[in-house]
N, C-alpha and C positions, 0 to 999 in steps of 0.2 A: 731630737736635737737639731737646732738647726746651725748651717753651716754660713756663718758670719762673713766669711770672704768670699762667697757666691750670693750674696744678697744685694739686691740693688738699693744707691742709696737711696731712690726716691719712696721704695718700698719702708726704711727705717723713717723716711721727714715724716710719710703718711701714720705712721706710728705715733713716732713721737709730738707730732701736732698734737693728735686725740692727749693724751697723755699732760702733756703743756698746760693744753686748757680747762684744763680737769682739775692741774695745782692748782691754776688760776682761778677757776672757780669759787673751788673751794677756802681759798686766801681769802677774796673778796666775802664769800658769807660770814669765814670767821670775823671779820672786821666788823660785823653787823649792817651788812645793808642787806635791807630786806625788801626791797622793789625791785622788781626784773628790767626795769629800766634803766636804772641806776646800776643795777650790776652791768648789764650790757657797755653802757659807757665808761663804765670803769674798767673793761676787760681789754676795753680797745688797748688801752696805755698800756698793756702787756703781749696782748696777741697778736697784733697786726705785724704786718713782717717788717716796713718801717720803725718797729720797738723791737722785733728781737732781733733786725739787725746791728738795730743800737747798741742794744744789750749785750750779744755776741762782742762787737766790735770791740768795747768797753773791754770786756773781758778777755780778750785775745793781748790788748795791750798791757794788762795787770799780771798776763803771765799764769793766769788760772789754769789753762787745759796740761793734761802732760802730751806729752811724744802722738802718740795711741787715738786721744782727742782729736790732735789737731788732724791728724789724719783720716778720721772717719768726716771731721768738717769740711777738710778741702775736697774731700771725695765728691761729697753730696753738692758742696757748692759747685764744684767743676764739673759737675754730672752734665752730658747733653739732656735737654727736655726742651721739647717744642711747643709748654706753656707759654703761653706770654698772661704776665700778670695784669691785672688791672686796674689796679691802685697804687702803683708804685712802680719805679725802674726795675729792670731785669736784674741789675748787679745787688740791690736790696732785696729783690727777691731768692736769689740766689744765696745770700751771710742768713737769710733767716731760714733758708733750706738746712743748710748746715748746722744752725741749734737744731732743729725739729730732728733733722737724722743722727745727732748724737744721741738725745732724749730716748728716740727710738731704740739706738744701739744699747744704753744702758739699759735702759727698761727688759730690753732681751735676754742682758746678759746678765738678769737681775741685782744690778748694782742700785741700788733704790736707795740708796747711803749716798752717794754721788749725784743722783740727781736730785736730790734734795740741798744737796751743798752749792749747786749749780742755782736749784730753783730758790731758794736763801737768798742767795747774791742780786738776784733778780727782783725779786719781792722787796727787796729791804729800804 
């Protein structure tokens, strides 16, 4: 079992990235593109931290996350890390840390019902 409140959050973004782009993935084949080029460019509009800051942000002002959410996002957004990104500002870098380590936290905590409710919202 592992113990959620001793887990760091950059350890859940790194989860939940893999996980993210996996919906993403596979969203995009459903849709029938069948060129790895055309997926790649398609994925960007979803994975880059530029969209899931968007996408986050979006989402924060609709009211979607409960109590619990918002707390695992500001964790991982507030987290110190001595990245510096490279396609984007720190503070984008940071609201798209914060999706990836929810993702992660769910996936953990096998809520696979919620991140699909999440990833819905996202995809739509």
């Amino acid at each position: 079992m592992i113990d959620m409140n001793n887990l760091n959050a950059l350890v859940l973004a790194y989860l939940g990235d893999s996980i993210y782009e996996i919906i993403v993935r596979k969203h995009l084949i459903n849709m029938g593109i069948a060129k790895v080029k055309e997926l790649q460019k398609e994925s960007i509009k979803y994975v880059s931290a530029s969209s899931q800051a968007k996408f986050l942000k979006e989402m924060m002002d609709n009211n979607i996350f409960s109590d619990e959410e918002l707390k695992i996002i500001m964790n991982a957004r507030n987290h110190k890390n001595n990245h510096k990104p490279r396609n984007c500002d720190i503070i984008t870098y940071k609201y798209a840390t914060g999706l990836e380590a929810l993702i992660g936290y769910l996936y953990l905590n096998d809520n696979k019902d919620r991140i699909n409710e999440i990833m819905n919202y996202i995809l739509k």
